[in-house]
C-alpha positions as CSV (number, residue, x, y, z in Angstrom):
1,X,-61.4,23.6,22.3
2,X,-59.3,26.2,20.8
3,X,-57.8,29.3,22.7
4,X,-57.5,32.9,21.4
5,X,-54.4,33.7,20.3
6,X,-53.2,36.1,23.0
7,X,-49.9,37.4,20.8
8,X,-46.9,35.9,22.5
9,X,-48.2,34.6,26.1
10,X,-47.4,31.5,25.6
11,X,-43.5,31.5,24.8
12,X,-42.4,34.5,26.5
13,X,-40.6,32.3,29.4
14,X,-39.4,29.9,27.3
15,X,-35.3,30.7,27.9
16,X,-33.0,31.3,24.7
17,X,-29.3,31.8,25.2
18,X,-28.4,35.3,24.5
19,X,-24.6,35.8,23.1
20,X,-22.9,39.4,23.0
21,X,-20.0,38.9,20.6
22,X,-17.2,40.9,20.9
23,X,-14.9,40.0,17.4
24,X,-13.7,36.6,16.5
25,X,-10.0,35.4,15.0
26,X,-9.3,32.2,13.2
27,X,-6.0,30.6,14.7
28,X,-4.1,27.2,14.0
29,X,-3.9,25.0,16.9
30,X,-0.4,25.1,17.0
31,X,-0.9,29.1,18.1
32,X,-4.0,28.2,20.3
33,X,-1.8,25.8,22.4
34,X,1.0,28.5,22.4
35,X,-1.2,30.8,24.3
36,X,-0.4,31.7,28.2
37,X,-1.3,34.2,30.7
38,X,-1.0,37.6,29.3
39,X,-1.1,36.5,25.9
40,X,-2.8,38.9,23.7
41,X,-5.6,37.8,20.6
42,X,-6.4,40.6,18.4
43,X,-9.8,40.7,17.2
44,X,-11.0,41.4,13.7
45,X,-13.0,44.1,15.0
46,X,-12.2,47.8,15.4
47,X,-12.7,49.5,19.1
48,X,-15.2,51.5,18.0
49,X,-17.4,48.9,16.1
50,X,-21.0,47.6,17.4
51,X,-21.4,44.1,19.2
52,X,-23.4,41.7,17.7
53,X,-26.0,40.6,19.7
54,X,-27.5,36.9,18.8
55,X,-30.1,34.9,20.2
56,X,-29.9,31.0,19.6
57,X,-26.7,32.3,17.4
58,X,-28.9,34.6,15.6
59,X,-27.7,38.4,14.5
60,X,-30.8,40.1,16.4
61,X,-29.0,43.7,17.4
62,X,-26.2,45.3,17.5
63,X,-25.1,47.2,20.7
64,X,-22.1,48.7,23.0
65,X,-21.0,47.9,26.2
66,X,-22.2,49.8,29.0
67,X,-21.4,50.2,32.7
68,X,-24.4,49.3,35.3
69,X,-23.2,49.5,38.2
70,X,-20.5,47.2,38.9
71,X,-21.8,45.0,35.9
72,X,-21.3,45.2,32.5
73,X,-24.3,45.3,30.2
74,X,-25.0,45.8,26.3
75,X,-27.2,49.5,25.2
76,X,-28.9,48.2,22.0
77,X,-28.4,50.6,19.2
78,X,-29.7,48.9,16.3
79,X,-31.9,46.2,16.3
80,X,-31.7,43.6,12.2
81,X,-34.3,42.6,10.5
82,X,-34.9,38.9,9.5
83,X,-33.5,39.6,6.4
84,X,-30.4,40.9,8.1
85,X,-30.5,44.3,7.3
86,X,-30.5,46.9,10.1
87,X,-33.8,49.0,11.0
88,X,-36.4,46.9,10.0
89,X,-36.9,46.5,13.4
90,X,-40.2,47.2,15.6
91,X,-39.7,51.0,14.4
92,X,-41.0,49.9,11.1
93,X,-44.1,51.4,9.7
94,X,-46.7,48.8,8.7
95,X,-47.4,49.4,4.6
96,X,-50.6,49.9,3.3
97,X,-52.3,49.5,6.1
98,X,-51.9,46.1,6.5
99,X,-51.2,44.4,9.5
100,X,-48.0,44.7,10.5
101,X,-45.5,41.5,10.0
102,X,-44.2,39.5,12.5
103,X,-41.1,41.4,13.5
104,X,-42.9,44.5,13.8
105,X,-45.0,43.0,16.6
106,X,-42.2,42.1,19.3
107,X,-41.3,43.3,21.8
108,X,-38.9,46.0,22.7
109,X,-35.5,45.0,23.9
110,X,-35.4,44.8,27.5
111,X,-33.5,47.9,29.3
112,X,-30.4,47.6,31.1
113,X,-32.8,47.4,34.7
114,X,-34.5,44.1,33.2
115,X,-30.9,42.4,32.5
């Protein structure tokens, strides 16, 4: 017996770990095991730069941390493609009236209410 393929039904509660990452640095271990309380690690990313957002360690988004109360949250300002190049998101226009791909078919990002 075969089901109808009811678009993504099926895995939408299967859990994937969701990373927000905020820069990275590349140290030696002999400055790794220097570190202390109130030691600072600059990041190779600027203040003003996007976060990547990954799923399973994937790029997926790129976003900005937001206040929600008294939580932190991510506002997702671009979402990359699975080529990884930005906008080729779910905004994407279908070509030639085709169906549209894959990535075209997900689902929005959830809001900050849903995190």
């Amino acid at each position: 017996m075969t089901m109808p393929f009811d678009g993504y039904g099926l895995i939408q509660e299967i859990d994937v770990r969701l990373t927000v990452e905020l820069g990275r640095k590349n140290l030696p271990l002999r400055e790794i095991l220097s570190l202390g309380e109130n030691s600072v690690v600059e990041l190779d990313r600027l203040t003003d730069e996007p976060l990547d957002i990954m799923v399973n360690g994937r790029l997926i988004a790129r976003g900005e941390v937001v206040a929600q109360g008294n939580r932190f949250a991510i506002r997702i300002l671009e979402l990359i493609g699975p080529s990884g190049t930005a906008g080729a998101g779910p905004q994407a226009a279908p070509q030639g009236g085709a169906e549209a791909p894959i990535e075209d078919r997900r689902a929005p990002p959830p809001t900050v209410e849903q995190i």
